[in-house]
PARO-242398 format. One record per residue (C-alpha): residue in three letters; x, y, z; residue number from 1. Coordinates in pm, whole numbers. Example, Ala and Ser with C-alpha at 12.3 -4.5 7.8 and 13.67 -1.06 7.14 Angstrom:
2
+-----+--------+--------+--------+-----+
: res :      x :      y :      z :   n :
+-----+--------+--------+--------+-----+
: Ala :   1230 :   -450 :    780 :   1 :
: Ser :   1367 :   -106 :    714 :   2 :
+-----+--------+--------+--------+-----+
END
This chain:
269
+-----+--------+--------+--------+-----+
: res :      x :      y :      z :   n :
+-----+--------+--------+--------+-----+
: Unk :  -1089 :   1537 :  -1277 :   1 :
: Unk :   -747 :   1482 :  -1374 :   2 :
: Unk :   -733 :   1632 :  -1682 :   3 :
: Unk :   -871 :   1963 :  -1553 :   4 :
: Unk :   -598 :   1934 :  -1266 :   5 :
: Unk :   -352 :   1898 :  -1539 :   6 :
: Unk :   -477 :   2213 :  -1735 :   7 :
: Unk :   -503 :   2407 :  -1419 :   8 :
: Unk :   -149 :   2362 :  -1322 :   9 :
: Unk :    -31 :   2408 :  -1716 :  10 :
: Unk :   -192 :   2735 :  -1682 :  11 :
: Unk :    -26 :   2780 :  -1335 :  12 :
: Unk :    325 :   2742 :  -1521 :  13 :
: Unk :    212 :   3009 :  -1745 :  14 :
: Unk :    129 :   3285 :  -1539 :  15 :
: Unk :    395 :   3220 :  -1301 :  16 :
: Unk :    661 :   3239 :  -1578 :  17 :
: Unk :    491 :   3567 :  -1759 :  18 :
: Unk :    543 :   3730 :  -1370 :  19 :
: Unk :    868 :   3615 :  -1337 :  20 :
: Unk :   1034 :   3755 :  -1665 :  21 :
: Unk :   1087 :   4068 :  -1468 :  22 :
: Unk :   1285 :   3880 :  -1185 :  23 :
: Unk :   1708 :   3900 :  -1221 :  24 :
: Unk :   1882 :   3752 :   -953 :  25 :
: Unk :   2276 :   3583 :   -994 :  26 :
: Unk :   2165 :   3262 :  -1040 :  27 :
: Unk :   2055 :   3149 :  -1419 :  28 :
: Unk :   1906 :   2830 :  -1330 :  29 :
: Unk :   1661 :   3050 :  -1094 :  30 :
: Unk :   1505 :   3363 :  -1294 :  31 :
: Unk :   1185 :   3331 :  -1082 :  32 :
: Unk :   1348 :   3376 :   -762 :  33 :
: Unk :   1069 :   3607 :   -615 :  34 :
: Unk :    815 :   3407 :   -721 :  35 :
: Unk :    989 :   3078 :   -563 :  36 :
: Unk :   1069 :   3232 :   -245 :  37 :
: Unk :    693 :   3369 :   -198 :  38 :
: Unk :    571 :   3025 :   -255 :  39 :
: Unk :    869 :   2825 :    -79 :  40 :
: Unk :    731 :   3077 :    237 :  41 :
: Unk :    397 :   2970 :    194 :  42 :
: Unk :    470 :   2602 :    170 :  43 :
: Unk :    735 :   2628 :    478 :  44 :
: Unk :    437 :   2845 :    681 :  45 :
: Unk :    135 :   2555 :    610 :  46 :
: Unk :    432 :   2279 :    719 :  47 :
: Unk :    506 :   2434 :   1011 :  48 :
: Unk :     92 :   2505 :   1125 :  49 :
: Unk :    -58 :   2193 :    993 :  50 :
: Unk :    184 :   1962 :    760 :  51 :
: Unk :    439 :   1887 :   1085 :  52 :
: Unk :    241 :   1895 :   1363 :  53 :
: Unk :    -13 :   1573 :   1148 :  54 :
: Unk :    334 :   1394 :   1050 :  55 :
: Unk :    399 :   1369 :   1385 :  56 :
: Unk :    110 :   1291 :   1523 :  57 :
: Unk :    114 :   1015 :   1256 :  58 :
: Unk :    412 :    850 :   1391 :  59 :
: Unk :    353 :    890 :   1731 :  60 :
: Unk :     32 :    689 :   1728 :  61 :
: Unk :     87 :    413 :   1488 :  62 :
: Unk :    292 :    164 :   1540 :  63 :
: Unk :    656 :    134 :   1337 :  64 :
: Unk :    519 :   -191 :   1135 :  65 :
: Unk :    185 :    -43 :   1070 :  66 :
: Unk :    362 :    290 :    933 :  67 :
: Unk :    579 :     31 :    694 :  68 :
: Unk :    253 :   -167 :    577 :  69 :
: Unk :    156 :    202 :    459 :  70 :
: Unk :    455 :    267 :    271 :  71 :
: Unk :    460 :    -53 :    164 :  72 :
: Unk :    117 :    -38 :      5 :  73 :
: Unk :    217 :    261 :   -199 :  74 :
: Unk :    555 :    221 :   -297 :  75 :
: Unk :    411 :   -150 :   -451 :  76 :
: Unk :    109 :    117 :   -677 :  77 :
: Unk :    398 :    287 :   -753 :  78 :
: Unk :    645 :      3 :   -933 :  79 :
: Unk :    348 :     33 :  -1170 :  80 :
: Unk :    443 :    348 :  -1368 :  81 :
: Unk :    818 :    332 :  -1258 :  82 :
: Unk :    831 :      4 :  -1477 :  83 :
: Unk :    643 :    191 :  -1805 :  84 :
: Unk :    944 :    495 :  -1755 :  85 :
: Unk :   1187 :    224 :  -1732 :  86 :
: Unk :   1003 :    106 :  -2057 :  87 :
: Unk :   1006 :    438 :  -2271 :  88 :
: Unk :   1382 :    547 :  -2122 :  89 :
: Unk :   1512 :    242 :  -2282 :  90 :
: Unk :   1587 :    -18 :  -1994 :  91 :
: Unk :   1319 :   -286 :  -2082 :  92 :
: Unk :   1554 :   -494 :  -1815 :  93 :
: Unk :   1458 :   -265 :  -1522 :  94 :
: Unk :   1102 :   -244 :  -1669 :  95 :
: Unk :   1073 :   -611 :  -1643 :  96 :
: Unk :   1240 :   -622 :  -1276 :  97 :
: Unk :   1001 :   -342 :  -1141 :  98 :
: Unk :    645 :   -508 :  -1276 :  99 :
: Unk :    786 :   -842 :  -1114 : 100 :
: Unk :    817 :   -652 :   -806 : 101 :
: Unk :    462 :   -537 :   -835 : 102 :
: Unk :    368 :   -920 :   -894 : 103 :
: Unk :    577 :  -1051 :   -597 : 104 :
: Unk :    460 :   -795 :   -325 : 105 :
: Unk :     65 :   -748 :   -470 : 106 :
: Unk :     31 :  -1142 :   -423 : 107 :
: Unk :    289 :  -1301 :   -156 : 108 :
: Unk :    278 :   -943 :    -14 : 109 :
: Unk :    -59 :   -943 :     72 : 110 :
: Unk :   -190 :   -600 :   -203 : 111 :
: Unk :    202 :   -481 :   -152 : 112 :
: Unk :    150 :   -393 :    248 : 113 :
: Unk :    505 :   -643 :    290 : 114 :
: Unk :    801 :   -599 :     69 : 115 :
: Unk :    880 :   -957 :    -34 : 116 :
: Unk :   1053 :   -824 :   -391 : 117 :
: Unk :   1309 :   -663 :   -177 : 118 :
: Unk :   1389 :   -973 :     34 : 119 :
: Unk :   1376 :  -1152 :   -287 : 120 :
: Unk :   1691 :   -950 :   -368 : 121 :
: Unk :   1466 :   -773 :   -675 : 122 :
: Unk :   1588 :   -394 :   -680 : 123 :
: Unk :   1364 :    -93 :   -607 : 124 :
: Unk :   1365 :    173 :   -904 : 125 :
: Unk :   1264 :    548 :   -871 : 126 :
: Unk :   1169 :    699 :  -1203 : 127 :
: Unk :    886 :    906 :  -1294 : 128 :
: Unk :    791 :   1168 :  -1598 : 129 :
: Unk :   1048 :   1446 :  -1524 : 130 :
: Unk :   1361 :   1170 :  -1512 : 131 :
: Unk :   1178 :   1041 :  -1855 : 132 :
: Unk :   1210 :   1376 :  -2043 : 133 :
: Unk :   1533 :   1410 :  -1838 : 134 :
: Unk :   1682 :   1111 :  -2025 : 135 :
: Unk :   1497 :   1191 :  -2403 : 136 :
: Unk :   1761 :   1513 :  -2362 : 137 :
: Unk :   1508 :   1769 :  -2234 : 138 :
: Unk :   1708 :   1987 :  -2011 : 139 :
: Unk :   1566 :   2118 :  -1668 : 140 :
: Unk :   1453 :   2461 :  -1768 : 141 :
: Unk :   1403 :   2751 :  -1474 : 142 :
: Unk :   1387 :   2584 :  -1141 : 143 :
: Unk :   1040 :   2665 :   -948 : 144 :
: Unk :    879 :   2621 :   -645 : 145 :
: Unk :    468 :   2551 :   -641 : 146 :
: Unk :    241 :   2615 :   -374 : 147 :
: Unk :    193 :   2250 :   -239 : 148 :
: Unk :    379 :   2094 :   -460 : 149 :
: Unk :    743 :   2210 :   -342 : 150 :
: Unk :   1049 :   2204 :   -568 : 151 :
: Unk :   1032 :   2157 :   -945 : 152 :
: Unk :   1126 :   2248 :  -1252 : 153 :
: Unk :    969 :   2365 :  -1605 : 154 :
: Unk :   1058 :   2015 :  -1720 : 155 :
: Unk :    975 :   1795 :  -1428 : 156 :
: Unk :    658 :   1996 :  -1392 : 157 :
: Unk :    526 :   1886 :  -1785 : 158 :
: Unk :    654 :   1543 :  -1620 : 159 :
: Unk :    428 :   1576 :  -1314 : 160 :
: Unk :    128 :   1667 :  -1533 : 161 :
: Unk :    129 :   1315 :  -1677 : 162 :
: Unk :    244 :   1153 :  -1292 : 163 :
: Unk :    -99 :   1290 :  -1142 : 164 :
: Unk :   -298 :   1241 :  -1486 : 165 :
: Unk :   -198 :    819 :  -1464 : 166 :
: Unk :   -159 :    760 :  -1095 : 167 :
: Unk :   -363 :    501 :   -963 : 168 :
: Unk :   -402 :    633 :   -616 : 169 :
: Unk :   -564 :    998 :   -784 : 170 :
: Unk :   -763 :    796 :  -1033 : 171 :
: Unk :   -941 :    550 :   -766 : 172 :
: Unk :  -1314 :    560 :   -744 : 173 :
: Unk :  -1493 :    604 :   -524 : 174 :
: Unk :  -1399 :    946 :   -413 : 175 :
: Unk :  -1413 :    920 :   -101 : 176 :
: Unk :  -1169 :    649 :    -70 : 177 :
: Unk :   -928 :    828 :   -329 : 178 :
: Unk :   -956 :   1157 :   -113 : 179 :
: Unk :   -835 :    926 :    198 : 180 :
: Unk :   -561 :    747 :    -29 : 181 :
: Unk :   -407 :   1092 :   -109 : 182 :
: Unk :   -386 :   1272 :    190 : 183 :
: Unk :   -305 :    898 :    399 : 184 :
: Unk :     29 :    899 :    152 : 185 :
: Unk :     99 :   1230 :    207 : 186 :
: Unk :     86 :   1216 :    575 : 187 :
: Unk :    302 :    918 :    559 : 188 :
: Unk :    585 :   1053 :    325 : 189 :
: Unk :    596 :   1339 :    566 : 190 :
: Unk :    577 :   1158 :    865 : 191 :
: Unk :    916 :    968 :    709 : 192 :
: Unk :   1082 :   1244 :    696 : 193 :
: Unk :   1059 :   1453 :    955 : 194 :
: Unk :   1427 :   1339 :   1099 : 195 :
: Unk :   1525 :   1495 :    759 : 196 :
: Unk :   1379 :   1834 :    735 : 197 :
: Unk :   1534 :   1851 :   1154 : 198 :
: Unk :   1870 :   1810 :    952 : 199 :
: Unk :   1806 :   2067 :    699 : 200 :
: Unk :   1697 :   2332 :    918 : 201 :
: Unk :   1988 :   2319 :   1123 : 202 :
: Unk :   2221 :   2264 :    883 : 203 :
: Unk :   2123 :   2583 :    625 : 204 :
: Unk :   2169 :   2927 :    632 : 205 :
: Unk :   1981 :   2987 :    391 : 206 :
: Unk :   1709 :   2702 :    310 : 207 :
: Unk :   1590 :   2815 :     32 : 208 :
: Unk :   1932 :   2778 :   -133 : 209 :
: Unk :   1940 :   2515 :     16 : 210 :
: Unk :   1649 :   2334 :   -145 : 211 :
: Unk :   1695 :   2460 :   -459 : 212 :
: Unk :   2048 :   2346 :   -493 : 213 :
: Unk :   2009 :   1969 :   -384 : 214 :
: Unk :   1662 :   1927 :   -557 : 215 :
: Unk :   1855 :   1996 :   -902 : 216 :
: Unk :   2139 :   1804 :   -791 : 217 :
: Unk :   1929 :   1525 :   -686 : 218 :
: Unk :   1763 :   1515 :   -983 : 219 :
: Unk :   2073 :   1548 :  -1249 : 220 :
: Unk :   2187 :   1234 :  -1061 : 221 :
: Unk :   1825 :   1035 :  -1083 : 222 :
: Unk :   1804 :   1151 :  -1432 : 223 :
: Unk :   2168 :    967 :  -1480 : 224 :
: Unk :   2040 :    655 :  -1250 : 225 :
: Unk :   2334 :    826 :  -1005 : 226 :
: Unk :   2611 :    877 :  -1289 : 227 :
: Unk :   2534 :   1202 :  -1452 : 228 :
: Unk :   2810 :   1365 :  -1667 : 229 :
: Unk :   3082 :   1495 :  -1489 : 230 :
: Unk :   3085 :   1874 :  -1667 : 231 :
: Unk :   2727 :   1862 :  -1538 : 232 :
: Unk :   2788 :   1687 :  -1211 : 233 :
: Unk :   3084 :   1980 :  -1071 : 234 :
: Unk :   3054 :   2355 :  -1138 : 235 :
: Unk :   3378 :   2513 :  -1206 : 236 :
: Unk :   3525 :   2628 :   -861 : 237 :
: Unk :   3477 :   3019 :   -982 : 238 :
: Unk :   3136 :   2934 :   -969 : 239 :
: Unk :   3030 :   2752 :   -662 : 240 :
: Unk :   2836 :   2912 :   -438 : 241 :
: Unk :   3009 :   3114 :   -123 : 242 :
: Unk :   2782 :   2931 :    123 : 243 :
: Unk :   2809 :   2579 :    -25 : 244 :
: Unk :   2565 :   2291 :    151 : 245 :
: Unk :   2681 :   2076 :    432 : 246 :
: Unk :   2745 :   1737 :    246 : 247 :
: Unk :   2656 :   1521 :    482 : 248 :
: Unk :   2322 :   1690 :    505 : 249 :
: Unk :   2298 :   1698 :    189 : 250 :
: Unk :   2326 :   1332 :    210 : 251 :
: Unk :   2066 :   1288 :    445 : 252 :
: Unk :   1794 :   1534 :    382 : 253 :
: Unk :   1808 :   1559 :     34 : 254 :
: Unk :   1482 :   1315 :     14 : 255 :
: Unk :   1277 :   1575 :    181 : 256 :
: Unk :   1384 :   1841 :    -48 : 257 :
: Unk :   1216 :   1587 :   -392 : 258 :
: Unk :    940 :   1523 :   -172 : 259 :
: Unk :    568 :   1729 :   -214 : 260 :
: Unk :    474 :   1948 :     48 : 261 :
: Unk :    197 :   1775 :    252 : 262 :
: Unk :   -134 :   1738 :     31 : 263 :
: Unk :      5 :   1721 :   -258 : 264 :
: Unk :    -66 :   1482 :   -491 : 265 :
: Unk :    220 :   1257 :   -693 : 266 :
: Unk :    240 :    933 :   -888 : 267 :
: Unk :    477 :    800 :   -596 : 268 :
: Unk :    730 :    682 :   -787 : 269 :
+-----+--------+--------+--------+-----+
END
């Protein structure tokens, strides 16, 4: 199942770039701006009828502490694969700290629903794929948007490839139970966020710009572990954009912008 997912959305990449060598626009990082706003308007139109309207039915009905067991559960699946990125980037250290998380919270923490590891003082990592290539020098490549999926890149879209192909949560059998898994962690990521996406809306002009510029900012700085280079951290000023974002929503939604649109499927890390 996975590996025809994975071919599917390689030959997704394919067609989408062959339609978008005809589409200019000012911004380099962005030649498939028509395709990317077509899809961020499809994405935007399925959160507004059904993605928002769940999330907040979600947090409305269950409790606070049974929404943190949930995100609990996940995140703990998820230290799985962040440790073996850790691994292959070169920080056997953080490799070592995020499978002892994974011990901690799977056994004290009752299958990961409490976060002991974090009371413990043992750090929470995010790495997946993309950050992974990101760090073996692969640069980001044209920035797109997939239906679903939200904000990517070429590169953190090969990453995402091998994020659904060894997730635990999309690999779980029976069915049935995986089917639940999936759209349960969705709901829940969304459901987290909804303060955020409040921000960005009132904060952007323009949210497409918006979400384009602070996914690849956010991810230059996870790719650095929050210390990328500084000629790639500040554009010249000649260059920076007329309508720049807020910073301090920047700050705050920036999450939402990395995050799948609801139903979409990710390794969670």
């Amino acid at each position: 199942m996975t590996m025809r997912w994975a071919r599917k959305l390689l030959v997704a990449m394919l067609l989408s770039g062959a339609a978008g060598c005809a589409t200019t626009n000012g911004d380099p990082r962005d030649p498939l701006e028509g395709f990317n706003r077509a899809m961020f308007s499809f994405n935007d139109g399925f959160d507004e009828a059904i993605g928002k309207p769940v999330a907040t039915a979600y947090r409305d009905v269950l409790p606070a502490q049974v929404r943190t067991w949930v995100r609990n559960f996940f995140a703990n699946i998820a230290d799985l694969w962040i440790g073996a990125n850790n691994l292959v980037q070169g920080k056997p250290l953080d490799a070592v700290t995020d499978w002892a998380r994974f011990g901690f919270n799977t056994t004290l923490g009752l299958f990961g629903i409490n976060d002991v590891a974090s009371e413990m003082g043992i750090e929470k990592h995010d790495e997946d794929f993309g950050q992974t290539f990101g760090r073996w020098g692969a640069g980001d490549g044209p920035y797109v948007v997939w239906p679903f999926l939200g904000s990517s890149s070429v590169r953190d879209s090969a990453g995402l490839v091998l994020d659904i192909h060894f997730d635990p949560v999309v690999n779980h059998d029976p069915k049935g139970v995986r089917y639940s898994m999936v759209v349960l962690r969705a709901i829940g990521r969304r459901a987290d966020l909804l303060d955020a996406s409040r921000i960005l809306e009132e904060a952007a002009l323009d949210k497409y710009v918006f979400q384009r510029d602070a996914y690849l900012q956010r991810r230059r700085s996870l790719v650095h572990d929050g210390n990328p280079p500084r000629a790639a951290r500040e554009l010249p000023r000649a260059e920076a954009p007329e309508t720049a974002p807020l910073p301090r929503a920047i700050d705050t939604a920036v999450r939402l912008l990395e995050e799948p649109a609801p139903g979409a499927v990710s390794s969670g890390g």
